[in-house]
C-alpha positions in Angstrom: 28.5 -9.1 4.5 25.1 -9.9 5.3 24.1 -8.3 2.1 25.6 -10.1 -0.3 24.7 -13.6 1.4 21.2 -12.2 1.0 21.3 -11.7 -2.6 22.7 -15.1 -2.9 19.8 -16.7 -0.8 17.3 -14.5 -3.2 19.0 -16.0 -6.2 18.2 -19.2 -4.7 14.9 -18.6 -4.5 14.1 -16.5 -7.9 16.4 -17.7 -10.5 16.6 -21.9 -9.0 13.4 -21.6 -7.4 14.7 -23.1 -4.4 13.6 -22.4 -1.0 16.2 -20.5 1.3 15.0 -19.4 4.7 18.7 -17.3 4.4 16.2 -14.5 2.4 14.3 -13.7 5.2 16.9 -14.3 8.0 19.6 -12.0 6.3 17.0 -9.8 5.4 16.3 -9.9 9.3 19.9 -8.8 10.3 20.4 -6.0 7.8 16.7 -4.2 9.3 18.2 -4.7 12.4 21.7 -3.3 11.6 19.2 -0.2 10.7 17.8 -0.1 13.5 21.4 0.2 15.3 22.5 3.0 12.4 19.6 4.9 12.7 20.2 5.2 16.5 23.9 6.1 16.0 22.2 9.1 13.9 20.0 10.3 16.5 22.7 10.0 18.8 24.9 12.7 16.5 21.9 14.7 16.3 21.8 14.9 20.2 18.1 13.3 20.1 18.8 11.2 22.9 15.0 10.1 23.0 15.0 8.5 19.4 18.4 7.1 20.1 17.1 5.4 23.1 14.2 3.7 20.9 16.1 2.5 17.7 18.8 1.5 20.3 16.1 -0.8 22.1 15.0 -2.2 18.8 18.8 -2.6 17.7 19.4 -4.3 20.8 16.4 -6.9 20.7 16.8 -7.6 16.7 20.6 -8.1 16.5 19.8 -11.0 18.9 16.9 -12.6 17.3 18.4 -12.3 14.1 21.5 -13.6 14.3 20.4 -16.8 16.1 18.0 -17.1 13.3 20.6 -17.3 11.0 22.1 -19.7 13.4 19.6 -21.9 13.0 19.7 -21.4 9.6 23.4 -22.5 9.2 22.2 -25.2 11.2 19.3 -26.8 10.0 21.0 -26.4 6.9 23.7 -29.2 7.8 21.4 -31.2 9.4 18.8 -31.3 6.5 20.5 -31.4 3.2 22.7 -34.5 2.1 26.2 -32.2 1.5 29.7 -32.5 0.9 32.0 -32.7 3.9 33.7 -29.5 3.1 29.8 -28.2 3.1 29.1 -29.2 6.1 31.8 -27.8 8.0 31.0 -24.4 6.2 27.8 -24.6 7.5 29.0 -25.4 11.1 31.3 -23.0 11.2 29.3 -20.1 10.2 26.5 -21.3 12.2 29.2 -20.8 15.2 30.1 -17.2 13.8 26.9 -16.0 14.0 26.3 -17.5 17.7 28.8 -15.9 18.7 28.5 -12.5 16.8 24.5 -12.7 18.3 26.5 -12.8 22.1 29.1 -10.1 21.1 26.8 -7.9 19.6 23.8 -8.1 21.8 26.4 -7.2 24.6 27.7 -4.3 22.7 24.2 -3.1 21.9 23.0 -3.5 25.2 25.4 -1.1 26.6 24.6 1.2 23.9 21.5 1.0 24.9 22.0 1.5 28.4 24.0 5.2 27.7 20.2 6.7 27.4 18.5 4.7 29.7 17.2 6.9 32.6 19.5 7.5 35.8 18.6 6.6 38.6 17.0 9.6 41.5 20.4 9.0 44.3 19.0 12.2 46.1 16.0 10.0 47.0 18.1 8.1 48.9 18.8 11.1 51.0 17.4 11.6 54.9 16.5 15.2 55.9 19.5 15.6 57.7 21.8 15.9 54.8 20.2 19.3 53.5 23.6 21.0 54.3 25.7 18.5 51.7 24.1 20.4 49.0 25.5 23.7 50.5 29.0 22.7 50.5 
């Protein structure tokens, strides 16, 4: 989806030669959905490692970037003298992507958290429970 609101935004800015912030901020989201594909991959290739670091970046970016286009959605109601049914385009979609930036940051974060390192229990241990490992 983000695509083809990103050629739209670039069609803005080439063919009218109007400024859209939407061509860097959708630009912004589909790098980061990258980021989340590329760990998937790693994932399937059992490179846990590389899964862990595009999963970080995924994590981090699919926040930033869908508040950005928030904001985008947002200034873009505020600032420009629009129709009613405009405005409440703009609103709404400025609400999607809020919300999508909290779903998917969750989601991503516990993706995330599959390959983050587990924590040592047996250093929680006392001497006198050498014989639990014998059982």
């Amino acid at each position: 989806l983000c695509g083809i609101f990103w050629v739209w935004a670039l069609y803005h800015v080439f063919a009218k030669s109007e400024p859209d912030a939407g061509s860097v901020t959708f630009l912004f989201v589909i790098v980061s959905s990258i980021f989340g594909l590329l760990s998937i991959h790693f994932y399937h290739k059992e490179r846990d490692d590389r899964a862990r670091y595009f999963g970080i970046f995924h994590c981090i970016t699919i926040i930033i970037s869908h508040f950005l286009v928030c904001a985008n959605f947002t200034a873009g109601a505020i600032i420009e003298e629009n129709e009613f049914w405009v405005d409440c385009y703009f609103i709404i979609m400025a609400m999607g992507y809020a919300l999508t930036a909290l779903l998917f940051g969750r989601w991503s974060y516990k993706w995330y958290n599959l390959f983050s390192k587990q924590t040592d229990y047996g250093a929680l241990m006392d001497d006198t429970d050498q014989d639990i490992e014998k059982l």
